[in-house]
MISETOR-498902 format. One record per residue (C-alpha): residue in three letters; x, y, z. Coordinates in nm, 2 decimals, padded with zeros to 4 digits, m for minus. Example, Ala and Ser with C-alpha at 12.3 -4.5 7.8 and 13.67 -1.06 7.14 Angstrom:
residues 2
<atom><residuo>ALA</residuo><x>01.23</x><y>m00.45</y><z>00.78</z></atom>
<atom><residuo>SER</residuo><x>01.37</x><y>m00.11</y><z>00.71</z></atom>
This chain:
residues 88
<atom><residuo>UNK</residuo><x>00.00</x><y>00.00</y><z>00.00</z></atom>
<atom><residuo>UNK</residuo><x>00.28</x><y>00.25</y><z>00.09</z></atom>
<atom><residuo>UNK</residuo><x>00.49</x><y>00.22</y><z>m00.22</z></atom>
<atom><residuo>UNK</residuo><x>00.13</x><y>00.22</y><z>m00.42</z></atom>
<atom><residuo>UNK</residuo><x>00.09</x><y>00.53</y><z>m00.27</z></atom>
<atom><residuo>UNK</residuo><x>00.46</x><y>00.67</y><z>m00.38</z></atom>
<atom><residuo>UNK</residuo><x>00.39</x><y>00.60</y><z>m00.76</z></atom>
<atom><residuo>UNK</residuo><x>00.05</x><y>00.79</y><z>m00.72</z></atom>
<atom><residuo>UNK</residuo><x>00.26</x><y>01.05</y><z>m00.63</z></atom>
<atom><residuo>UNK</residuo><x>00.49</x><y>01.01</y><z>m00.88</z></atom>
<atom><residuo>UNK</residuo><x>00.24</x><y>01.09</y><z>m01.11</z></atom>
<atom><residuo>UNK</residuo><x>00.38</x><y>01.31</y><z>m01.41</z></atom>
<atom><residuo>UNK</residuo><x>00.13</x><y>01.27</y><z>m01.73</z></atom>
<atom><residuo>UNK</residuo><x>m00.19</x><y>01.11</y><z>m01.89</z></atom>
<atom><residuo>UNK</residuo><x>m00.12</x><y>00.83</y><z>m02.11</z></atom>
<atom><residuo>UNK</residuo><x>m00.19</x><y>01.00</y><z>m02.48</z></atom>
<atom><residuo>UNK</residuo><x>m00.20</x><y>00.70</y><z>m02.67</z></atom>
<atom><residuo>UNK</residuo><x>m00.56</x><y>00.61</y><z>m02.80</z></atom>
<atom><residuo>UNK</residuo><x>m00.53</x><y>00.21</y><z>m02.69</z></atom>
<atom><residuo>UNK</residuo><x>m00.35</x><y>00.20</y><z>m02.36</z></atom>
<atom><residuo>UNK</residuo><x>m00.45</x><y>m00.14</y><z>m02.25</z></atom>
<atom><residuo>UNK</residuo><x>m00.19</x><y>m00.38</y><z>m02.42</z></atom>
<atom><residuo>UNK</residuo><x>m00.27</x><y>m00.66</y><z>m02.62</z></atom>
<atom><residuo>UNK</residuo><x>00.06</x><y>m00.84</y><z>m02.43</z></atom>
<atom><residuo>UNK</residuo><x>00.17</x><y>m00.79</y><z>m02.08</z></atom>
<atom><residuo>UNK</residuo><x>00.00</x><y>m00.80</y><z>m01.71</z></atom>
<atom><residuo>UNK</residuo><x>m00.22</x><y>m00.60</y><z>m01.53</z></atom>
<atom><residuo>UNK</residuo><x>m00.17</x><y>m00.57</y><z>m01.17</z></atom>
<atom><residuo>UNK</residuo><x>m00.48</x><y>m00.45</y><z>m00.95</z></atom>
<atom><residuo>UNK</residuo><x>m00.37</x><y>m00.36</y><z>m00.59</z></atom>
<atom><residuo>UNK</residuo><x>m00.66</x><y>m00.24</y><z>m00.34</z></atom>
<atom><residuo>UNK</residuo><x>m00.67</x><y>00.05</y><z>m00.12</z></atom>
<atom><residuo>UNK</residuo><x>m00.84</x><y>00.06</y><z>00.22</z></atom>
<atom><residuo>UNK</residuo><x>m00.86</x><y>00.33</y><z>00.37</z></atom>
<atom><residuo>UNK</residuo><x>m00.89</x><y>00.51</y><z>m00.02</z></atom>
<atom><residuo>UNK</residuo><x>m00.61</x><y>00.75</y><z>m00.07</z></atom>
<atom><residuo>UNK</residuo><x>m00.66</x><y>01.07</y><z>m00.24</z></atom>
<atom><residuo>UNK</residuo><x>m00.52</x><y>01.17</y><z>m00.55</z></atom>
<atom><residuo>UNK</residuo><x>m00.49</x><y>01.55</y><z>m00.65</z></atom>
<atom><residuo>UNK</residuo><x>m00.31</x><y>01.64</y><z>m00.99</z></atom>
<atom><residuo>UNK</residuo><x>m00.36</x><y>01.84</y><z>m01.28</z></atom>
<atom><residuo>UNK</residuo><x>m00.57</x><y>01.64</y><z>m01.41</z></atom>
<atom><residuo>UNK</residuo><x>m00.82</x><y>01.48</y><z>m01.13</z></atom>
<atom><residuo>UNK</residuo><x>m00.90</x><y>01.52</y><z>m00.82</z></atom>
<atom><residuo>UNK</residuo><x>m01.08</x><y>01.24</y><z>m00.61</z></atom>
<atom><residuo>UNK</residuo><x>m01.02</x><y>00.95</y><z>m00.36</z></atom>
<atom><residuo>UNK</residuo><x>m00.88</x><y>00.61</y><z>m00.49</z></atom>
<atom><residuo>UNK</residuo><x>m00.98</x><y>00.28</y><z>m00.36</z></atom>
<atom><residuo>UNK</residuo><x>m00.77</x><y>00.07</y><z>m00.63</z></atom>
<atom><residuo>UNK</residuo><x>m00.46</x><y>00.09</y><z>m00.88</z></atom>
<atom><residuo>UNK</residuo><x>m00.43</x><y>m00.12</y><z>m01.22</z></atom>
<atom><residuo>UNK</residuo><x>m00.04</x><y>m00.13</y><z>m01.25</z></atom>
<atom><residuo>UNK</residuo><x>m00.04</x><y>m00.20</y><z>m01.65</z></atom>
<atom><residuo>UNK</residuo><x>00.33</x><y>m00.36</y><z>m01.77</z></atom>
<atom><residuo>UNK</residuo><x>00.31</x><y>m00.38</y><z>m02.14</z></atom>
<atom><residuo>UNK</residuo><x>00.52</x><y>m00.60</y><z>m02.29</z></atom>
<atom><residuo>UNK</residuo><x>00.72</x><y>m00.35</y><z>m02.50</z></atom>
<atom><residuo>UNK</residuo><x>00.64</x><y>00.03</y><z>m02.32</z></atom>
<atom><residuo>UNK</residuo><x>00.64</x><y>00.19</y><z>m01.98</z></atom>
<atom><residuo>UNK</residuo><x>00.44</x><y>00.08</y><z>m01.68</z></atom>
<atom><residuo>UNK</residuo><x>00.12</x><y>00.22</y><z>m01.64</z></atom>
<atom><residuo>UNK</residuo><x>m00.09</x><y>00.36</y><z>m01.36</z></atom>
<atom><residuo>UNK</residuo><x>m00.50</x><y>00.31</y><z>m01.38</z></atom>
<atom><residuo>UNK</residuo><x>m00.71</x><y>00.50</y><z>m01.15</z></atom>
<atom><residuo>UNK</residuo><x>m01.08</x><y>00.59</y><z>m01.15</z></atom>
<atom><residuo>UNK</residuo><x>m01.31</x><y>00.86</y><z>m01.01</z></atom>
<atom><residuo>UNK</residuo><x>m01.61</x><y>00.89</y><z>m00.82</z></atom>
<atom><residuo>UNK</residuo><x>m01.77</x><y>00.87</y><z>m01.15</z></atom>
<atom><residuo>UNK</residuo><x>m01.58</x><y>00.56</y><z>m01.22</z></atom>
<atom><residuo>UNK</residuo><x>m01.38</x><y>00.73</y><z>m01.52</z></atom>
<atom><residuo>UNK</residuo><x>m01.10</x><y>00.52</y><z>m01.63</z></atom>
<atom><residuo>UNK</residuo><x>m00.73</x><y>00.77</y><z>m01.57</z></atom>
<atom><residuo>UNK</residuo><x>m00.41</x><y>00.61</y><z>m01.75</z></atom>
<atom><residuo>UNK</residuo><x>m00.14</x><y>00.80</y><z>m01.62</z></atom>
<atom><residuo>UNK</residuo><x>00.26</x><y>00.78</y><z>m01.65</z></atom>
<atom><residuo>UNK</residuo><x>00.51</x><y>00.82</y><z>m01.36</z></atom>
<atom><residuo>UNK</residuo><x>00.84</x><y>00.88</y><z>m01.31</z></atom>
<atom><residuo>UNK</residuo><x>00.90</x><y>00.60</y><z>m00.99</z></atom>
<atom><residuo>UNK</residuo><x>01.14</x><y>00.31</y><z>m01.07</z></atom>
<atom><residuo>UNK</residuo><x>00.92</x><y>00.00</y><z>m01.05</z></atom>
<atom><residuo>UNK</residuo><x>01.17</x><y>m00.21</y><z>m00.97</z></atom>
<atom><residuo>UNK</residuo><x>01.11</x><y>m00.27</y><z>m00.59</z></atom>
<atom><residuo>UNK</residuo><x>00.73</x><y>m00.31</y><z>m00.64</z></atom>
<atom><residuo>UNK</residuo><x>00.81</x><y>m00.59</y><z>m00.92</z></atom>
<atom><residuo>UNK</residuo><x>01.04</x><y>m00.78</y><z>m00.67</z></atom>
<atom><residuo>UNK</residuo><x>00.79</x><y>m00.77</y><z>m00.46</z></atom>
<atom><residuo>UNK</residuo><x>00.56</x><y>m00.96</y><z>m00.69</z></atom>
<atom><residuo>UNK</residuo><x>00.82</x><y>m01.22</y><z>m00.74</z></atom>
């Protein structure tokens, strides 16, 4: 949860490609309880989940949604290197 909460602050961009969900590659869903708010410049609301997205040929991805359920794809700058290990 902690380090989840480092790469939402990492935040630096929305994803700008028109598919961002990968036809290869894993999708990580980590829950958050209590939610966590999130304040950039593009959204501001509470998160109760984060959809890592590792295509197999790209950047990791972050997916977050609002209140209104709205789907975010966002890019940060965070190594995800410890959070993979941790997977593993």
């Amino acid at each position: 949860r902690s380090k989840t909460e480092l790469y939402l602050k990492n935040i630096n961009d929305l994803y700008k490609k028109f598919k961002p969900m990968p036809r290869k590659g894993l999708l990580v869903r980590v829950p958050l309880e209590p939610s966590v708010s999130l304040k950039n410049d593009w959204v501001n609301t509470s998160v109760n989940e984060v959809i890592f997205i590792f295509p197999s040929n790209e950047p990791p991805l972050l997916l977050t949604f609002d209140k209104e359920n709205t789907p975010y794809f966002f890019t940060f700058t965070k190594n995800i290197n410890d959070f993979l290990e941790e997977l593993n």
